[in-house]
Every structure is written in structure tokens, then in C-alpha cells.
N, C-alpha and C positions, 0 to 999 in steps of 0.2 A: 339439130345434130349435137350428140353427146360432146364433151372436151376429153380432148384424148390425154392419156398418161403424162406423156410430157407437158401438155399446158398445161394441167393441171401441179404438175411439179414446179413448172417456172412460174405459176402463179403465188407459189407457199414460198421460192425465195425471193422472187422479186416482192410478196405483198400485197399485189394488185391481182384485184378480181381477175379471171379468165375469160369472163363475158361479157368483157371490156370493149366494145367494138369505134372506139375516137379514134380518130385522123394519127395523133401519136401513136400509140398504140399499133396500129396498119404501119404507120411507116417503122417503127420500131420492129416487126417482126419482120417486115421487107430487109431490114437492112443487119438483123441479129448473124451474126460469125458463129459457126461452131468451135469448139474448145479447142481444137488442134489450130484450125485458124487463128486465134486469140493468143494463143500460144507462141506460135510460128511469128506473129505481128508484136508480139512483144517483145522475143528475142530480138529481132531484124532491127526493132528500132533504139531498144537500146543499146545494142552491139554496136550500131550507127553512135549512139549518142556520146557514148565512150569515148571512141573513135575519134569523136569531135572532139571530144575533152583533150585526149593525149596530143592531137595537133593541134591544141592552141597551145597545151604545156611546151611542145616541142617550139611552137613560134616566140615564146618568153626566153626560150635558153639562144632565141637568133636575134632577138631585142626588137623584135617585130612587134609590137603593145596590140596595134588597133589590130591585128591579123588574132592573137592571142585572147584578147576581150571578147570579140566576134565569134572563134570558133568554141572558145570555154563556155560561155554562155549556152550558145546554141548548142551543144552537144548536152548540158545541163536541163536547158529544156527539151531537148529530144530524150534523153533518156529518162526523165519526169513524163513527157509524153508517153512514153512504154506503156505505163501503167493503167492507160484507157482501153487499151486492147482487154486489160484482165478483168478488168469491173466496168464499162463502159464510159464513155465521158463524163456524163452528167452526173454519176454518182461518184467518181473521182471528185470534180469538182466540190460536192458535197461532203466529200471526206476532209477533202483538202481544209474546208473552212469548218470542221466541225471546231468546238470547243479545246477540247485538248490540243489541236493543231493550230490554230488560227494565227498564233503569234508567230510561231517559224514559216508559216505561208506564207506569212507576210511579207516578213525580215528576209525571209526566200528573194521571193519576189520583186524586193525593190533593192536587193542586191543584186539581180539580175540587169535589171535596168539600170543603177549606180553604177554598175562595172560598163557596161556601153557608155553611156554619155561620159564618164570621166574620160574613156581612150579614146572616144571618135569625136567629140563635141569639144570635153575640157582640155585635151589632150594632156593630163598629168598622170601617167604611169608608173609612179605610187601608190596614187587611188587607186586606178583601175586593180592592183595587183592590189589594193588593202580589200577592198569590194570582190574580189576575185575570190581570197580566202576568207572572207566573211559568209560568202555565195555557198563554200564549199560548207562550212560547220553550220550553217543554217542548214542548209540540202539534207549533213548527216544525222540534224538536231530532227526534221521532219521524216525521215525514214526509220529513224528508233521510236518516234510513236507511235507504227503499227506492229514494234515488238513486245509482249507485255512484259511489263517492268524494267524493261530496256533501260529509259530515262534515270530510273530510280539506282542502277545498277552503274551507270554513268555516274553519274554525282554521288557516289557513296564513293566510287574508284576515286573521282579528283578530290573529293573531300579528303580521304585518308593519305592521297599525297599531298596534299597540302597542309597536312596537320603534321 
């Protein structure tokens, strides 16, 4: 049986042959979303993930810390999460840690986790809110890497205020 128009397109973006027939690949096409679906699931979850953000902001103005660390966090990784609807997991993943990103995934990532353990574990809400706005200039340092020249445009800004 010939490949039809679209596997053949999804094979030239995805890369991978069309007459691929492995276990991944079957369960990849089982579980492939269409673009309005992908769409609709990345809205929802980062509208969610927001959402979590402003209530944990709103639980810092009530001096609630471990409510505030819990829902900033998670609303940070829900709405990081979003972004697997648009390019799927795995290749998120892989963006996440290419070269030019890998040090604010990181600095991301264990600002995520610093900011839990300091409010639930160490209980000093300092930290938690130093790791909080660390969490956040990491988050906005790895979203301007997939604008071109973003970064460049950034640091040219703080440079000429700071000169």
C-alpha cells in the first residue's frame, strides 16, 4: 500500500522514514492529536497554569508562603507543560535541553524545586520568595530563547541602562 499525502508530509517534518512500522511509531500514530486538538490542550493548560500562578501570587499578599510556593510552582510547570501539546513531549524535552537552553532549564528547574523545599521542608519564606523570583527570570530567560535574537536584544536593553 502506497503512503498517503499526509504520511508522507509528516514524515519530511518529523524526519522519520514513513515505512517505519516499530512499536513507537504504531503507538505514536495511536496517540497523535490533531492541530485544533493541540491547540485547544495548550490553551486549557496554560490558562490553568497562570491561573495557578496568580493564586499562589494572591496567597503571598495573605502570608500563606507554603500555599504560594505550592501553587506558583505548579502553575509554572503547568503552564511549561502547555507547550507539549504544540510539539509533543519528547521533543519539548529535547528542545528544553538543547545547547542554547540548557543552562536556564536547569536554573528553571531547580528553582522550581528550591522554591518547594525552602516553604514546605525549610520553612523560610525569604527563600521561598528569593527562588520564587529567581523561578520567574529563569522561566522568562528560557522563553526568549525561542525568539530570535530575543536574548541579544535583552542584554543590549540592560547593558545601555546600566551604562
Amino acid at each position: 500500500m502506497a503512503p498517503s499525502t499526509v504520511q508522507k508530509l509528516k514524515a519530511a517534518v518529523t524526519g522519520q522514514p514513513n515505512d517505519e512500522s516499530s512499536l513507537i511509531t504504531e503507538i505514536s500514530d495511536a496517540t497523535t492529536l490533531s492541530w485544533s486538538t493541540r491547540i485547544k490542550g495548550f490553551i486549557i493548560c496554560f490558562v490553568v497554569g497562570v491561573g495557578l500562578t496568580l493564586l499562589g501570587i494572591v496567597m503571598l499578599f495573605q502570608n500563606n508562603y507554603k500555599l504560594f510556593a505550592v501553587f506558583y510552582t505548579f502553575g509554572n510547570l503547568t503552564a511549561l507543560a502547555s507547550s507539549f501539546f504544540l510539539t509533543g513531549p519528547l521533543k519539548q524535552l529535547k528542545n528544553m535541553f538543547k545547547e542554547k537552553r540548557f543552562i536556564a532549564t536547569i536554573v528553571m528547574l531547580v528553582c522550581l524545586v528550591l522554591t518547594l523545599c525552602a516553604a514546605l521542608w525549610w520553612k523560610n519564606n525569604g527563600l521561598a520568595i528569593l527562588f520564587a523570583i529567581l523561578q520567574y527570570f529563569a522561566m522568562a530567560w528560557y522563553c526568549l530563547s525561542y525568539i530570535p535574537f530575543a536574548r541579544n536584544a535583552v542584554k543590549g536593553c540592560i547593558n545601555s541602562c546600566l551604562a
